[in-house]
C-alpha positions in Angstrom: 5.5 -7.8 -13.1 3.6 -4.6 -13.6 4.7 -1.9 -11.5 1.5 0.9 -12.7 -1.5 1.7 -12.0 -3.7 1.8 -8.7 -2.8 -1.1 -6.2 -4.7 -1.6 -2.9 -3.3 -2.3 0.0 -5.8 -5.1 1.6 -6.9 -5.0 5.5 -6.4 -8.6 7.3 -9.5 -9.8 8.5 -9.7 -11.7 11.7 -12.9 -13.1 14.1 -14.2 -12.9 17.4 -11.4 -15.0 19.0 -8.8 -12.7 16.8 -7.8 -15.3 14.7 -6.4 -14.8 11.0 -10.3 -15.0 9.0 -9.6 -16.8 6.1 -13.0 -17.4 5.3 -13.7 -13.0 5.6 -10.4 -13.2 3.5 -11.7 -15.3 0.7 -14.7 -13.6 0.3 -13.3 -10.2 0.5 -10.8 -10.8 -2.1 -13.7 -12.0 -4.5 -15.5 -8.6 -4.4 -11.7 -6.8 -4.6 -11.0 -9.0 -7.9 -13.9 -7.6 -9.8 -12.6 -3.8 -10.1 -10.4 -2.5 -12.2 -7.0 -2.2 -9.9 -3.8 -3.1 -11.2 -3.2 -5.4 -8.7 -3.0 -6.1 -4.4 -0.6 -5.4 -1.3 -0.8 -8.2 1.4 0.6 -7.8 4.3 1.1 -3.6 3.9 0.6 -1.2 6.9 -2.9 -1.7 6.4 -3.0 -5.1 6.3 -1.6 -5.2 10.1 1.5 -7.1 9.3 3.1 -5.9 12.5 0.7 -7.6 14.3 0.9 -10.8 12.8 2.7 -13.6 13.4 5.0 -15.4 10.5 2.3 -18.4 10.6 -0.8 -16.0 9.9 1.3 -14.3 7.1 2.1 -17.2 5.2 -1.4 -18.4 5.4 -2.9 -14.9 4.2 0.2 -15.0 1.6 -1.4 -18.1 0.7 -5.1 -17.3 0.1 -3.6 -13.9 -1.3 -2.0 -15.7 -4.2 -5.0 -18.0 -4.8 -7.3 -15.5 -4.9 -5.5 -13.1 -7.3 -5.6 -13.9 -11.3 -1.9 -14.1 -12.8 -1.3 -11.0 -14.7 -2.4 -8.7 -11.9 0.3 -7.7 -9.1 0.6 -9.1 -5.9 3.0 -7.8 -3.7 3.6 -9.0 -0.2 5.5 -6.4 2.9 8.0 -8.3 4.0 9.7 -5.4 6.2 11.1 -7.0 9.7 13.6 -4.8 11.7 16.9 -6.7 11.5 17.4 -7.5 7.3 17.9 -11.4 8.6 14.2 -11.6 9.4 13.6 -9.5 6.4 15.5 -12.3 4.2 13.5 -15.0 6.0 10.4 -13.0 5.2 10.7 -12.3 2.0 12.3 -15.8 0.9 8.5 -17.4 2.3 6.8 -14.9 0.6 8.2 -15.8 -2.7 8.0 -19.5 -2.3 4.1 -18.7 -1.8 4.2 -16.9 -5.1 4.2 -13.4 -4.7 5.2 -11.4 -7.8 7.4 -9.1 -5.8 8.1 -7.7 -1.8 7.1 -4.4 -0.5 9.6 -3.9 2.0 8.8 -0.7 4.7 11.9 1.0 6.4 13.6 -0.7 9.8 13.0 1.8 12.5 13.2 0.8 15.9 16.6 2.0 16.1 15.7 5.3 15.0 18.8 7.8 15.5 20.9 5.0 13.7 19.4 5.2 10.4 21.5 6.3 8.3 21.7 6.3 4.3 24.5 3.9 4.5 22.5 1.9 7.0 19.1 1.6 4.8 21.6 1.0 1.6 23.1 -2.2 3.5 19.8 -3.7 4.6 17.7 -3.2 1.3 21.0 -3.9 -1.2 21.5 -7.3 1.5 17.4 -7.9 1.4 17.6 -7.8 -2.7 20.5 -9.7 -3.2 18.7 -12.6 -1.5 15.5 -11.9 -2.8 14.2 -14.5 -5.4 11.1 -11.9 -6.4 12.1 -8.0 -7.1 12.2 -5.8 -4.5 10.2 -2.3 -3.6 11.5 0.1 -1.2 8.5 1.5 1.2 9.0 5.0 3.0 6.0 5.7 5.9 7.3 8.3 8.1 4.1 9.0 9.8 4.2 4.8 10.8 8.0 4.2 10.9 9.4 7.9 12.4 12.4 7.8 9.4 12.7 9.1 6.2 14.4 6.8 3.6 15.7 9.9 1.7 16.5 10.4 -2.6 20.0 10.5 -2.1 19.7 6.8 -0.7 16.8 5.7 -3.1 19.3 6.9 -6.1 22.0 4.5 -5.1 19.3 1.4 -4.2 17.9 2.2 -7.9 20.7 0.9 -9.6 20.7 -3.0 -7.8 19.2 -4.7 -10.5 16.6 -6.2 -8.3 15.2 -3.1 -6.6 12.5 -2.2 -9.2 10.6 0.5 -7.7 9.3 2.2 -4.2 6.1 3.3 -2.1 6.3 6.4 -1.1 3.7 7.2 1.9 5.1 10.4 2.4 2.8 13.9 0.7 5.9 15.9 0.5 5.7 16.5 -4.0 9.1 17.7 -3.7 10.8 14.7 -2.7 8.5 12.6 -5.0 9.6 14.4 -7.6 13.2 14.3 -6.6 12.7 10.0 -6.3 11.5 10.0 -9.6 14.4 12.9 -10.9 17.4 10.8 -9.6 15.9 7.3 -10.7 16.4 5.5 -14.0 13.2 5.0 -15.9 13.0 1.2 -14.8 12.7 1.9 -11.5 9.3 2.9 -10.8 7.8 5.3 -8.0 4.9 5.0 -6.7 2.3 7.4 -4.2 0.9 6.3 -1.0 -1.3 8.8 0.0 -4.9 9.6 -2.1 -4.7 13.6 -1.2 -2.2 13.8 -3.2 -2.5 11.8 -5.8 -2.6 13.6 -8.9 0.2 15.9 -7.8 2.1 13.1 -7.3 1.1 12.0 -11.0 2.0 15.3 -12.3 6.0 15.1 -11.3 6.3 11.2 -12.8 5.0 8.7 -10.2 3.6 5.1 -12.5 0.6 4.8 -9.9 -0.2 4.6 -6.6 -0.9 1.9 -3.6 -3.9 4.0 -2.1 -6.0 2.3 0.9 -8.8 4.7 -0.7 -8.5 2.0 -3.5 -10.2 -0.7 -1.8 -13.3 1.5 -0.9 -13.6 3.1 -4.4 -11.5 1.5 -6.6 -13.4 2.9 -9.8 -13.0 6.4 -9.0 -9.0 5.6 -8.1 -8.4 4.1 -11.3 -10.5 6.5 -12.9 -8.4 9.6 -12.0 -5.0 7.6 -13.2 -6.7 7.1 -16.2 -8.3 10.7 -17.1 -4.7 12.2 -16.2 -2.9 9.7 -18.5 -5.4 11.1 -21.2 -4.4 14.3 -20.8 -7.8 15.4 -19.1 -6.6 17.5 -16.4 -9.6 19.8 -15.7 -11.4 16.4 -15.3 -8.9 14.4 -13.1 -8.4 17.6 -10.7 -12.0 17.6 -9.8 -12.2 14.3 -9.4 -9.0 14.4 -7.1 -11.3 17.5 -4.9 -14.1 14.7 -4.4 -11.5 12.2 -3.4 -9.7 14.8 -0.3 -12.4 14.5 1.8 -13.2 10.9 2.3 -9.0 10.4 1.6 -8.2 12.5 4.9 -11.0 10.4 6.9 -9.3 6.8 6.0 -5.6 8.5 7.1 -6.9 9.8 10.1 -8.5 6.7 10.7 -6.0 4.3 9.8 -6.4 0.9 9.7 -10.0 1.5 11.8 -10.8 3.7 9.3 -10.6 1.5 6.6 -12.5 -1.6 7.6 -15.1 0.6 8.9 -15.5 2.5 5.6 -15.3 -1.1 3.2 -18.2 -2.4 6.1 -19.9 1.0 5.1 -19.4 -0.1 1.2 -20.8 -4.0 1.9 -17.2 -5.8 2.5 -17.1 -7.0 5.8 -13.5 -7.5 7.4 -14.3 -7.4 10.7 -12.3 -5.0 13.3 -8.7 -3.7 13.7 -6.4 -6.2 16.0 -6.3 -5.3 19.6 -4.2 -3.2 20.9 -5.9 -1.2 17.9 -9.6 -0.2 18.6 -12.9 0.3 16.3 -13.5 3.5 14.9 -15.9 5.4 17.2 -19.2 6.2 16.0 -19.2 9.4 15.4 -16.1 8.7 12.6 -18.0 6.4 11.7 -21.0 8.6 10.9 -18.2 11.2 9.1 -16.7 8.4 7.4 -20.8 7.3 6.2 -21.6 11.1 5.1 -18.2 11.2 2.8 -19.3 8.1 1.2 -23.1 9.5 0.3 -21.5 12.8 -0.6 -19.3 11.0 -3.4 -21.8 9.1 -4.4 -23.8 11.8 -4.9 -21.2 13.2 -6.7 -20.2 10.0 -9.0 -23.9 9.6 -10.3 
């Protein structure tokens, strides 16, 4: 499995009777599959896991997996609160043929966790894991911070291969990367940021900018990894903008701006709400501006 690159973390469609949309699924994933990413999160933060049920999951795990051509990564979040139901989780995804789990902190019980605590669960989750393992830090979703000093004793459990880290602080990306073997591979979750997470050793990025403008994602990874800096920090000015919209928007933000770019996946789950129209219109203007840009 390749760990590098630009990854997007898909939305979950669903219809007017907020049902899983397999059909919007399908048809999503064939306009996803002709860019140039690395390869796919199902079932991330933007793909509404929480609010999914383990029937829905398995059968957008499913379609995920058919839709995706071997040789490019599919990853599957798996993250449950107790590390049984993460087992559980992470057990179907394999046997539905994900190349590996993306599994996001525990943190209901927030005061109680603890280095020790996130070492048990992911070093438990991994030893029962048939598919490697990646560690996923989203403060801003989860309210804890899976820290470096736990991340460098997880890196050494053979089947921990790498992390997501949401978080824009460079410093502790940089740390992850400083107190992790060369195997285990770190990579940014937030498109503001991107090439300064590049510049202290990240592999790539899962970026929900990446399924609205995959080529200019990719492009940046590549123009840094060819030593064209002047190049890829401009390009990572264009990207700012229209990133901060999508992260203020969250998952609302997202399908409205892939509906904007002609990929319809309907509307966030209730209790989550469509973006208003007038982030809708900002989100609109940011996309004409970097096209404008791009040509």
């Amino acid at each position: 499995m390749q760990i590098a690159g630009v990854m997007a973390p898909v939305p979950t469609p669903f219809d007017n009777q907020d049902r899983l949309d397999e059909a919007r699924l399908r048809a999503a994933f064939e306009i996803w599959v002709k860019g140039p990413l690395a390869g796919f999160v199902i079932l991330g933060s933007n793909g509404e896991a929480a609010l999914m049920d383990d029937e829905e999951s398995a059968r957008a795990i499913a379609i995920a997996r058919e839709s995706v051509p071997r040789g490019r990564t599919l990853l599957a979040g798996t993250g449950r609160e107790s590390t049984q139901a993460t087992i559980t989780a992470t057990k179907r995804a394999a046997a539905l043929g994900v190349d590996g789990v993306l599994v996001r902190t525990p943190g209901f019980f927030k005061s109680q966790m603890t280095n020790d605590v996130f070492v048990r669960h992911y070093t438990a989750v991994a030893d029962a894991s048939p598919v490697p393992v990646l560690l996923y830090n989203f403060t801003a979703v989860t309210g804890v911070n899976l820290l470096p000093a736990a991340v460098e004793r997880l890196a050494e459990h053979p089947n921990i291969a790498g992390m997501k880290e949401s978080n824009s602080d460079i410093a502790q990306i940089a740390e992850l990367v400083n107190l992790t073997p060369k195997r285990f591979r770190v990579l940014a979750g937030s498109s503001t940021t991107f090439y300064a997470a590049l510049s202290v050793g990240v592999s790539g990025a899962i970026l929900a900018l990446a399924n609205v403008i995959p080529d200019a994602c990719v492009r940046l990874f590549d123009l840094f990894n060819q030593g064209k800096h002047d190049d890829a920090r401009a390009l990572q000015r264009q990207l700012v903008p229209l990133g901060r919209l999508l992260a203020t928007g969250g998952v609302a933000g997202l399908k409205a701006a892939l509906e904007l770019s002609g990929c319809d996946v309907g509307i966030p789950r209730p209790p989550l709400a469509p973006l208003p129209d007038d982030a809708v219109n900002a989100l609109q203007n940011a996309l004409r501006q970097f096209e404008k840009v791009a040509v």
